[in-house]
C-alpha positions in Angstrom: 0.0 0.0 0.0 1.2 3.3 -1.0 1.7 5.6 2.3 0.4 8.9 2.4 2.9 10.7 2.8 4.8 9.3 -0.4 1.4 9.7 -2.2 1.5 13.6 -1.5 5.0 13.8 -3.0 3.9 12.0 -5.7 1.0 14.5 -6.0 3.4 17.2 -5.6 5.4 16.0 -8.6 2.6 15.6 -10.8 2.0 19.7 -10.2 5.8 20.2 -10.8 5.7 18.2 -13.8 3.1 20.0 -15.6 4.8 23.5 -14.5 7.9 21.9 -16.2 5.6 21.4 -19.5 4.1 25.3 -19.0 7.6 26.7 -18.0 9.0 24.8 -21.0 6.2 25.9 -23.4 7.1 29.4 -22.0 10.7 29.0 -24.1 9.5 28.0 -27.5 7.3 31.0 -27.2 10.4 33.3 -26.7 12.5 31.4 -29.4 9.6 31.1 -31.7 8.7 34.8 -31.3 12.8 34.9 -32.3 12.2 33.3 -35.5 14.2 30.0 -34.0 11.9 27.5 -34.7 14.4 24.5 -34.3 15.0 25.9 -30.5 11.3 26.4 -31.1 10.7 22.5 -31.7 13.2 21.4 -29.1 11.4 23.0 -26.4 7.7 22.1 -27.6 9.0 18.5 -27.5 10.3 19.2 -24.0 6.8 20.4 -23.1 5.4 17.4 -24.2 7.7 14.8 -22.1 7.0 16.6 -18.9 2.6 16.7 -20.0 3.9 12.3 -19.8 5.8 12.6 -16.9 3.0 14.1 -15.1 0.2 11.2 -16.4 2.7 8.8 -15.4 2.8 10.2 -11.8 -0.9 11.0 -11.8 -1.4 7.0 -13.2 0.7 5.6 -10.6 -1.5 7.4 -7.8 -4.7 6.1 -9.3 -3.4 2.6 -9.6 -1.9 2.3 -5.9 -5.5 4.0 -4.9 -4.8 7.7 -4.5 -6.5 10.5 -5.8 -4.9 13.5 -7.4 -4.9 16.5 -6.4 -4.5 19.7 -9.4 -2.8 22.6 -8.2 -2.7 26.3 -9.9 -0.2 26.8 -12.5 1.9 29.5 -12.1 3.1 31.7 -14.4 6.5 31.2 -15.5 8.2 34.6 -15.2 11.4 34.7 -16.4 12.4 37.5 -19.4 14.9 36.1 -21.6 17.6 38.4 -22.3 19.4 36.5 -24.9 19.1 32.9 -26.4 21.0 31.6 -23.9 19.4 32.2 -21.1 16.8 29.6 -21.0 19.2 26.9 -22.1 21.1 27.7 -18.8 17.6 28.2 -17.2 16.4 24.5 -18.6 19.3 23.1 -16.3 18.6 25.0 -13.3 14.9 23.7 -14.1 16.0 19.9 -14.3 18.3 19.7 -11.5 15.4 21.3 -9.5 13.5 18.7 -10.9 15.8 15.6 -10.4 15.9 17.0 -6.4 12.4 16.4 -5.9 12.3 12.9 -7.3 15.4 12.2 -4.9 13.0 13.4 -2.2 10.4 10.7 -3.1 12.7 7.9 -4.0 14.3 8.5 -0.6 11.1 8.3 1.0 10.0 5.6 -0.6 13.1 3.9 0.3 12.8 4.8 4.5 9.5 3.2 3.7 10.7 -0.1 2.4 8.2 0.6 -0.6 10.1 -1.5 -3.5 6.6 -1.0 -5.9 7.2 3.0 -6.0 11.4 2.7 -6.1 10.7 0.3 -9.0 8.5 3.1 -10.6 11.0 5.9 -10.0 13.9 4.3 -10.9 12.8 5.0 -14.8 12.7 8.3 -13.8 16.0 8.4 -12.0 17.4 7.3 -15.7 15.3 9.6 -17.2 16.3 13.0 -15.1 20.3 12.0 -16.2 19.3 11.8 -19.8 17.5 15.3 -18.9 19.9 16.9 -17.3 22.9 15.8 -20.2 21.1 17.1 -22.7 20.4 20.8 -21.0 23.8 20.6 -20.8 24.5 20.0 -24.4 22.7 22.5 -25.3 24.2 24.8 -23.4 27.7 23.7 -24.5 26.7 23.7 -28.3 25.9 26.8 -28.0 29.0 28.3 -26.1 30.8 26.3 -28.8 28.6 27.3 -31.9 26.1 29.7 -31.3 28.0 32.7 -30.4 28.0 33.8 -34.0 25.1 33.6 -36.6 25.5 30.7 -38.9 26.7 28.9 -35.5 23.4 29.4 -34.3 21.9 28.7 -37.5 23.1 25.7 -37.6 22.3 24.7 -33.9 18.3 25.5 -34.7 18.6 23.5 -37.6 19.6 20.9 -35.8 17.6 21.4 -32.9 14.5 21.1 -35.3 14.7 17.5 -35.7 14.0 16.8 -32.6 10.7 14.3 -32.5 8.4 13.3 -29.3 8.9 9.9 -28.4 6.0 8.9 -25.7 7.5 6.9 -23.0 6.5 3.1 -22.3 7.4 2.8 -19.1 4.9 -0.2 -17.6 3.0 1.4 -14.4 
């Protein structure tokens, strides 16, 4: 049985997952309003992974027999003051991230609840392969994007970038 007080964590992340998706959302706008449609694309895609995340969390509370609880979304309120900036900003976001599923998963593990570590552990993986590739970005970038057919380049390539559902089993 799922304890409570790792099923309000889990609640918890659910909000912080779909703030990720708003937040991230928030960053196409300011690179598509740019005219950088591939940083566009990479952070629309983004958007989408943490809208999953979030029904995974919110599934995995419905299956254990939790309800959910929706919170307010707030309003990201960062102003961008160069492309940069939300690349550095998308780290800062995912290590905040990958702290609060530590929070649960060591919870969960004081708990001796093996069902939820099991679930989590995906997104242990998951939050490394999140926070390598913010900091790609932001090292392409230093690298490339300083100049303009640097950063050309860069949103071409960042254009490619396709939404891949996850399958993790809950």
């Amino acid at each position: 049985m799922l304890a409570q007080p790792i099923a309000d964590l889990i609640n918890a992340q659910v909000n912080k997952e779909f703030y990720s998706a708003y937040l991230y959302l928030d960053m196409a706008t300011f690179y598509a309003e740019k005219g950088l449609l591939g940083y566009e694309n990479w952070f629309k895609v983004q958007a989408q992974e943490e809208m999953s995340h979030a029904m995974l969390f919110r599934q995995y509370l419905l299956n254990n027999g939790h309800g959910v609880t929706l919170s307010a979304i707030a309003d990201p309120t960062m102003k961008y003051e160069d492309f940069k900036q939300p690349l550095v900003e998308a780290l800062k976001h995912e290590e905040y991230v990958t702290a609060s599923i530590n929070t649960i998963y060591e919870e969960a593990s004081k708990a001796k609840d093996y069902r939820t570590l099991e679930f989590l552990n995906w997104f242990i993986k998951e939050q490394g392969e999140e926070e390598m590739n913010a900091q790609e970005n932001i090292q392409k970038f230093e690298v490339f994007g300083s100049d303009n057919r640097g950063l050309f380049m860069l949103n071409q390539e960042l254009a490619s970038r396709v939404f891949n559902p996850p399958s993790l089993v809950i």
